[in-house]
C-alpha positions as CSV (number, residue, x, y, z in Angstrom):
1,X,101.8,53.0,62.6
2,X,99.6,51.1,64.3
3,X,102.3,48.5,65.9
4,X,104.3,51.4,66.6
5,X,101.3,53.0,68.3
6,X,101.0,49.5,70.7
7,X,104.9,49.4,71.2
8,X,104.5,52.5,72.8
9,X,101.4,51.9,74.5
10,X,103.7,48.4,76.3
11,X,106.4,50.6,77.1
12,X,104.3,53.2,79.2
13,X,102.4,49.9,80.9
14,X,106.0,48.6,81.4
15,X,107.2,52.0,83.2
16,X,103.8,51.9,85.2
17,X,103.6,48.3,86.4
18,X,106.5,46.8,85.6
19,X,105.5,44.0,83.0
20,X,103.8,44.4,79.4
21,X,101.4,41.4,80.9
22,X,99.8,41.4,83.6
23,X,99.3,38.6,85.8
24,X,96.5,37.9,87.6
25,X,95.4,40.2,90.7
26,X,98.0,42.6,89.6
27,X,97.0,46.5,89.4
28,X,96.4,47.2,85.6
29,X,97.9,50.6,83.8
30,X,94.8,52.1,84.0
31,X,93.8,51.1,88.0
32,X,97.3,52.9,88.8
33,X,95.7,56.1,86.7
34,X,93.4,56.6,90.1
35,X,94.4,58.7,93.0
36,X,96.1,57.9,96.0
37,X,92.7,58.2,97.9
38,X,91.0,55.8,95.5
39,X,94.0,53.3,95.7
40,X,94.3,53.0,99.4
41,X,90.4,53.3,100.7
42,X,90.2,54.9,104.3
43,X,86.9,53.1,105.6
44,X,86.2,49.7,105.3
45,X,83.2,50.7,103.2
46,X,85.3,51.8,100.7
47,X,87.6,49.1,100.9
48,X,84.6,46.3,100.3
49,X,83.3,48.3,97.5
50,X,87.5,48.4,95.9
51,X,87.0,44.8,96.5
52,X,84.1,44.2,94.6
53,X,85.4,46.7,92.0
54,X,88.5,44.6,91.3
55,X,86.6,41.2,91.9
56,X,84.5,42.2,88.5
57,X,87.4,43.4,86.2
58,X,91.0,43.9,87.2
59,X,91.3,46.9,85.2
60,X,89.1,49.3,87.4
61,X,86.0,51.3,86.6
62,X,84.8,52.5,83.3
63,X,85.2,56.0,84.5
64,X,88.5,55.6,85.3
65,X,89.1,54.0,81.3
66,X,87.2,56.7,79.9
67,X,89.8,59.5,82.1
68,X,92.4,57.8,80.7
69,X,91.8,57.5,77.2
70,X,90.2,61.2,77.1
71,X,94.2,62.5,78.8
72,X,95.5,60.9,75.3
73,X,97.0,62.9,72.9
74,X,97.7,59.6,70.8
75,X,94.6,58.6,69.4
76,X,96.3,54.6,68.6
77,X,97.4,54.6,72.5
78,X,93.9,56.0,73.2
79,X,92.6,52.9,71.5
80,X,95.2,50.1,72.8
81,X,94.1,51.4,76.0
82,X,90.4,50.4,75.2
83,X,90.7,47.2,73.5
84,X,93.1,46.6,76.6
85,X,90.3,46.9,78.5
86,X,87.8,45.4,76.8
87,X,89.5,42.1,77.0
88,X,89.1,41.8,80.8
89,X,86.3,39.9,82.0
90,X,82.8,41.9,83.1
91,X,84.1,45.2,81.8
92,X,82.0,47.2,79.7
93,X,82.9,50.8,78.3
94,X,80.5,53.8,78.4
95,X,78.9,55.6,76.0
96,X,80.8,59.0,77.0
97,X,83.9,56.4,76.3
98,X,83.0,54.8,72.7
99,X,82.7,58.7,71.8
100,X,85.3,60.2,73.2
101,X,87.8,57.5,71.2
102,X,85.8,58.3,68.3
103,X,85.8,61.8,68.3
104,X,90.3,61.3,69.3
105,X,90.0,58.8,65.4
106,X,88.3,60.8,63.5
107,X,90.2,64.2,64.0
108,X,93.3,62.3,62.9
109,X,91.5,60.3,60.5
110,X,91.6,56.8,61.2
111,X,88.1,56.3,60.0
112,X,89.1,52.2,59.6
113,X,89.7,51.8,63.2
114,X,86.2,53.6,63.5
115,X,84.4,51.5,61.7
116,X,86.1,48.6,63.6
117,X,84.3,50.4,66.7
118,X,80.5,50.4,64.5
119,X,81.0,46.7,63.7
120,X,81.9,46.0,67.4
121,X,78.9,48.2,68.8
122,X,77.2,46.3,66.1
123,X,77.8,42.5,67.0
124,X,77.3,43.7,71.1
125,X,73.9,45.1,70.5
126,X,75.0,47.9,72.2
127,X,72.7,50.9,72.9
128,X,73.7,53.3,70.7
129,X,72.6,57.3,71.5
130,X,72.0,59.7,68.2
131,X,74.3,62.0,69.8
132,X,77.1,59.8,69.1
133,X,75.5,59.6,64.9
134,X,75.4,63.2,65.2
135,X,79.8,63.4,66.1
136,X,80.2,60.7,63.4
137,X,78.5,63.1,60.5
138,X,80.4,66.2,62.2
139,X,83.3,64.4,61.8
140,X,82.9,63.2,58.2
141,X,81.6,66.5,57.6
142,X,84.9,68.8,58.0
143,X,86.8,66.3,56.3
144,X,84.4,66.4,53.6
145,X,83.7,63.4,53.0
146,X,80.0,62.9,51.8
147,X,79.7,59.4,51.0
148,X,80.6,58.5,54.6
149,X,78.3,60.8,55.8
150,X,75.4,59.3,54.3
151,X,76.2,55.9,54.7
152,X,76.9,56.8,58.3
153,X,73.3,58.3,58.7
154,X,71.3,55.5,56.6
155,X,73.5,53.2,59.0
156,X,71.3,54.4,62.0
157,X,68.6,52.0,61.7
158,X,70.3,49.3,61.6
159,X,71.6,50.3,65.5
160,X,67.7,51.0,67.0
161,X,69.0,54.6,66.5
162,X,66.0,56.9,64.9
163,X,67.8,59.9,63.3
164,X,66.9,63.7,64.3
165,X,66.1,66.2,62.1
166,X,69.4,67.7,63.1
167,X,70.9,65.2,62.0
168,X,68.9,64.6,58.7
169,X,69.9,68.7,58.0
170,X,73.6,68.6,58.8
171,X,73.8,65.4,56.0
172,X,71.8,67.8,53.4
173,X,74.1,70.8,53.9
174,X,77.3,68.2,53.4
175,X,75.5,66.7,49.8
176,X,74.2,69.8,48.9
177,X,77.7,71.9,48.9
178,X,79.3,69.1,46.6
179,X,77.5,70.0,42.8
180,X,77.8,66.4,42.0
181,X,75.9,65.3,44.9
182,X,72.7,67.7,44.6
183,X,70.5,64.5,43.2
184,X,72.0,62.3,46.2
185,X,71.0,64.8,48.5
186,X,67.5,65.2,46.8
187,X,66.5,61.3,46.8
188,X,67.5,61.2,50.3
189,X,65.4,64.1,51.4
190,X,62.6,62.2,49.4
191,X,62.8,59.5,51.5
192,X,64.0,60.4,54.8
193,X,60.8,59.0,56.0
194,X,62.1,55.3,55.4
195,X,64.6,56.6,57.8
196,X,62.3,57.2,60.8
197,X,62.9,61.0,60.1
198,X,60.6,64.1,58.8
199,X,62.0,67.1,56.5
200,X,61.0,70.1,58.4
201,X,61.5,73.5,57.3
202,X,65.3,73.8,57.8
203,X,65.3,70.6,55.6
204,X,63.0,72.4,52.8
205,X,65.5,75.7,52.9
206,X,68.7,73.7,52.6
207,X,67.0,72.0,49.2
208,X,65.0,75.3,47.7
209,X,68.6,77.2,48.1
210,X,70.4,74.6,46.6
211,X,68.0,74.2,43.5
212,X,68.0,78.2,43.5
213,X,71.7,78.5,43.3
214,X,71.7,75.4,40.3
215,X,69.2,77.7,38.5
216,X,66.4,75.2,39.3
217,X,63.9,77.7,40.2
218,X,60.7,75.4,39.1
219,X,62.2,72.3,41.3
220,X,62.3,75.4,43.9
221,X,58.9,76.8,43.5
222,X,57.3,73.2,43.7
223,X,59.4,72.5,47.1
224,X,58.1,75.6,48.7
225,X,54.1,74.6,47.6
226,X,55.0,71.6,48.6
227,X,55.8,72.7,52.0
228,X,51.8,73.7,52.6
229,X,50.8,70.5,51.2
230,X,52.2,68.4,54.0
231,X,51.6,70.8,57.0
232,X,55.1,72.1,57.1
233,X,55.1,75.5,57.9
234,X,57.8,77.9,56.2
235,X,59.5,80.7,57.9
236,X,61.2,84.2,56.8
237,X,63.7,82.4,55.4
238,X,61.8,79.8,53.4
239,X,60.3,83.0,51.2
240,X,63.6,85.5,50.9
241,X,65.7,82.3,49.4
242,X,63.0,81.9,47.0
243,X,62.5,85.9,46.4
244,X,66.4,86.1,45.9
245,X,66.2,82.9,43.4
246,X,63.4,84.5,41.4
247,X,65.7,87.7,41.4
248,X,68.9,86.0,40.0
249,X,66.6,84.9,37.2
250,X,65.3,88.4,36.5
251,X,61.9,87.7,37.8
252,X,61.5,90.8,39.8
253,X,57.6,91.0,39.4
254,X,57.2,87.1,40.5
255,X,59.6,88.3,43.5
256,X,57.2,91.3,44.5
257,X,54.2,89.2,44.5
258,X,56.1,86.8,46.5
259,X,56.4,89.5,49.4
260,X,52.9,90.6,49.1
261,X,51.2,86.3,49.8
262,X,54.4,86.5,52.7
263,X,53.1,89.6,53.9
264,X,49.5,88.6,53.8
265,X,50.4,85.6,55.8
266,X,51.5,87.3,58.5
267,X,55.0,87.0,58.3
268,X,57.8,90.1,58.5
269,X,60.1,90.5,55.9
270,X,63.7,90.7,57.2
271,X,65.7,93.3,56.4
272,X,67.7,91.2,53.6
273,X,64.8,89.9,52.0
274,X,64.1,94.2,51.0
275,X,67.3,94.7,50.2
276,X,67.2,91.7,47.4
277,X,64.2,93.4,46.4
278,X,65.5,96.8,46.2
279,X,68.7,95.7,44.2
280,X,66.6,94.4,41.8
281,X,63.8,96.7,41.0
282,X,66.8,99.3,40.5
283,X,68.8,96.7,38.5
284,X,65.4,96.4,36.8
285,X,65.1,100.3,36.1
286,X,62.1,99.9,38.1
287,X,62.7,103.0,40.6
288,X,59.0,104.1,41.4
289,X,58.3,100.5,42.5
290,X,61.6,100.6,44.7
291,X,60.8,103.7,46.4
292,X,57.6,102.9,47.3
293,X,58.7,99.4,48.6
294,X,61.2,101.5,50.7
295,X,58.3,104.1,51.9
296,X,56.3,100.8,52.9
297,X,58.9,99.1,54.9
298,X,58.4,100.8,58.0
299,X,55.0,100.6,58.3
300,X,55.2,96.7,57.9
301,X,57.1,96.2,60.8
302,X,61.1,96.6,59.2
303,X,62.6,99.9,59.8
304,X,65.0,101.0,56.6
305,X,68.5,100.6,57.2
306,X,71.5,102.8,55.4
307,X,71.7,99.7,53.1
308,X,68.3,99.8,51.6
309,X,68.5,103.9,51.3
310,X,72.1,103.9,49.7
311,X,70.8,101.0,47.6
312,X,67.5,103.3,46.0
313,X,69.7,106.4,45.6
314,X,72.4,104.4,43.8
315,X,69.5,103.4,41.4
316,X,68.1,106.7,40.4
317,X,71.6,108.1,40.2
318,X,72.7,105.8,37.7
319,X,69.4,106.3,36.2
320,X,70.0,110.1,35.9
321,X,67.5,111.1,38.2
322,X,69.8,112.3,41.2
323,X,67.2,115.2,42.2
324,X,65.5,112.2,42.9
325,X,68.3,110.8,44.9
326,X,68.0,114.0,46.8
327,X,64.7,113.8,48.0
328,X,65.9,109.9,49.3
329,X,68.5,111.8,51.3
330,X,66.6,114.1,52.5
331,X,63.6,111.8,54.0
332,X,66.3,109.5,56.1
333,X,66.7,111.4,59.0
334,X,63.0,111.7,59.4
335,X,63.1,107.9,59.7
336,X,65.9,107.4,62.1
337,X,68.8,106.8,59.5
338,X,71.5,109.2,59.0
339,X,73.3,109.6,55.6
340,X,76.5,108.5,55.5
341,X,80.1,108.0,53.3
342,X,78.7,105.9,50.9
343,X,75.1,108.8,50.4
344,X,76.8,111.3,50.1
345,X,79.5,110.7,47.3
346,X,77.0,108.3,45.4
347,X,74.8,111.1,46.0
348,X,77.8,114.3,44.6
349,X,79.2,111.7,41.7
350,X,75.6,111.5,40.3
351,X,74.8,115.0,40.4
352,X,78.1,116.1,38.9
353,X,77.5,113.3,36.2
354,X,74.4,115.5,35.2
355,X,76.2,118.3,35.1
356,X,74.4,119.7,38.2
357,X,77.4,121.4,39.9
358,X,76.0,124.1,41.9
359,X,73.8,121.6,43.8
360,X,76.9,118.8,44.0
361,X,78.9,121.6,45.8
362,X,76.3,121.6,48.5
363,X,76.0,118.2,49.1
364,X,79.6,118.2,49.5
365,X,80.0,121.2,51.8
366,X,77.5,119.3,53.9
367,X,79.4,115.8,53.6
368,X,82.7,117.7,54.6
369,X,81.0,119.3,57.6
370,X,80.3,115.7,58.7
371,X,83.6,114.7,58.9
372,X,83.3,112.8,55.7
373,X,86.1,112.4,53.4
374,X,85.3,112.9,49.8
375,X,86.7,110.5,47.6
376,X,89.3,112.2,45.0
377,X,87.1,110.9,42.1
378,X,84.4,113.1,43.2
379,X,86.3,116.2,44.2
380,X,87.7,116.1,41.1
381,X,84.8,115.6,39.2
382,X,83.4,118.4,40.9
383,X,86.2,120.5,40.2
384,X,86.5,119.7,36.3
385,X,83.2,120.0,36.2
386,X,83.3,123.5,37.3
387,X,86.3,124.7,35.0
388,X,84.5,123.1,32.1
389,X,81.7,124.8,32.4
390,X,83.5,128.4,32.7
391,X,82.9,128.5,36.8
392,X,86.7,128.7,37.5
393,X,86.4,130.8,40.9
394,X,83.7,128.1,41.7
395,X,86.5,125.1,41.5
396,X,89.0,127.0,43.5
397,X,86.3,127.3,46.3
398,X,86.0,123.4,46.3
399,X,90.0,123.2,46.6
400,X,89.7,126.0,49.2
401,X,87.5,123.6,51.2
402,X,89.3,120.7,50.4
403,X,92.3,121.6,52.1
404,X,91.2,123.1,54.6
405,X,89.8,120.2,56.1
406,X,93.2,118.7,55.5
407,X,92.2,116.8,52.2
408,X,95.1,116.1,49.6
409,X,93.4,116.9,46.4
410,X,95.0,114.5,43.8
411,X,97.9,115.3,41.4
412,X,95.5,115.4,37.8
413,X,93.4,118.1,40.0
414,X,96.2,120.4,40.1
415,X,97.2,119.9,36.5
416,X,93.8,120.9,36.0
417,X,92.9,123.9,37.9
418,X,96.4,125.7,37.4
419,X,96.4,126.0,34.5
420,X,92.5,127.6,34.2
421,X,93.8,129.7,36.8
422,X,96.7,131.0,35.3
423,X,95.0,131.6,31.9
């Protein structure tokens, strides 16, 4: 491919110039590439400094080589354009140029004929800028290919390059979403400061979530004391992946205390950090503890969302307290939050699951009036639950309703109802 790749390449020189060679003092492929202006100079100013301009390299400018090879579509023309160019005499490539060519390899995977480019940059002792490290592990990165990456990054040194944290974080999230390479990832994180680099907080998250979700809680807990130890100051985040880590493993109470040193500290809970809370203590059958965590919220700086209500009145209705459910529904508007689908039919379904008809109907003459749409399950929960309990006129109402606000009820309603009509 790669022969092919430079037949091509001496075909479009032979179109442009004539020859596949070029002889001395004759315009290069790439000094054709400028404009008219630039290839007949109008002042003599501009005509010395074309002079000196061809006098150093026959090829042109390095801005005109890095135009070129950026209007490539081919990545091997790309590059047989700049190893044309760096055989001539005096030229030298920019940086914007050695990335560019990388960036053209590396989408279509010609990772050899980059590290071709390293060893070259290598030998030159030329200065190397961490943003071009940082488009390396990008690239290695979507084509997931972790060992690169890391050799890549523990490369740097050895080019006067000092990695960045950035750089340092974007390797961890690589290692860390391959299973196998969690210890990899780990032993480099220990020693990132042979590397020139610090972990900062970012750094600390990517590990404590990565222990968290390979049940490593303890490795976890240490990582975030450890963060105090050496001056590295954890943020929201650092304390909801450890609250939701404690809560996978059932440690709700270890969770809550977590919120109260994070709240103590200063910091504001984000909204997700309740709601992993909330789940659990439900889960948990802990439903006092929820509902005063929800009546708290606002007053420590997080307003209550419709996820964090639906989420306590899901809890007490499977717990059989939907009266208690109630009196969650009841409190939201109060707090800026309006019930929606989701409240009212968990709300109906558990109250017609304790058999508490009479109030389900309400709630569902309310959700109708909304403009909600009650799910059939629930209307025809409601309505069984009517006829089995006698209240046959009271069913009928709810189909009365239902239709006219253009609901289908479904077909095992009507085999229901019909016949406790016609009896």
């Amino acid at each position: 491919m790669y022969q092919r790749a430079f037949l091509r390449s001496s075909k479009i020189v032979t179109t442009v110039t004539g020859a596949v060679t070029f002889p001395p003092k004759t315009p290069s492929l790439i000094f054709c590439y400028s404009s008219s202006s630039q290839e007949s100079p109008s002042s003599p100013e501009q005509q010395q400094e074309s002079s000196i301009s061809n006098s150093k390299s026959p090829i042109g400018s390095p801005c005109r080589v890095q135009k070129l090879i950026a209007s490539q579509s081919d990545p091997l023309l790309a590059k047989e354009i700049f190893d044309y160019a760096s055989r001539q005499p005096n030229f030298r490539h920019s940086n914007s140029t050695y990335l560019i060519l990388i960036l053209k390899l590396g989408r279509a995977k010609y990772f050899s004929l980059i590290d071709d480019i390293l060893i070259t940059l290598k030998s030159e002792h030329y200065p190397v800028t961490p943003s071009l490290f940082t488009y390396l592990i990008k690239i290695y990165a979507e084509s997931n290919l972790p060992d690169r990456a890391l050799k890549t990054f523990r490369s740097m040194l050895e080019f006067n390059c000092k990695p960045l944290p950035k750089q340092l974080n974007r390797i961890l999230e690589l290692l860390v979403t391959h299973r196998n390479y969690l210890r990899p990832a780990f032993d480099l994180f220990k020693s990132a400061h042979k590397h020139g680099v610090l972990p900062n907080t970012k750094s600390y998250n990517i590990m404590m979530r990565a222990f968290c979700f390979n049940g490593d809680i303890s490795i976890a807990y240490t990582l975030f004391n450890k963060m105090f130890e050496r001056g590295v100051m954890p943020d929201v985040e650092s304390y909801r992946i450890l609250m939701q880590g404690l809560c996978r493993k059932s440690q709700v109470n270890r969770a809550v205390d977590l919120l109260e040193d994070m709240l103590n500290k200063g910091f504001v809970p984000d909204t997700l950090s309740y709601t992993t809370l909330l789940n659990s203590l439900c889960r948990k059958k802990k439903l006092r503890e929820a509902y005063k965590l929800l009546c708290r919220m606002k007053v420590k700086g997080c307003n209550p969302d419709i996820v964090h209500y639906n989420t306590v009145v899901l809890g007490f209705c499977r717990e059989g307290r939907a009266i208690d459910a109630c009196k969650v529904l009841e409190d939201m508007p109060s707090n800026g939050c309006l019930p929606n689908l989701v409240s009212y039919r968990t709300l109906v379904g558990g109250l017609c699951d304790q058999g508490m008809f009479d109030v389900a109907k309400k709630y569902m003459q309310l959700m109708i009036s909304k403009g909600f749409s009650p799910h059939f399950s629930v209307s025809h929960a409601l309505i069984k639950g009517f006829c089995n309990v006698g209240k046959v006129d009271e069913a009928c109402g709810v189909l009365e309703e239902l239709l006219k606000a253009g609901e289908a009820p479904h077909e095992d309603t009507w085999v229901m109802i019909v016949p406790q009509i016609c009896a």
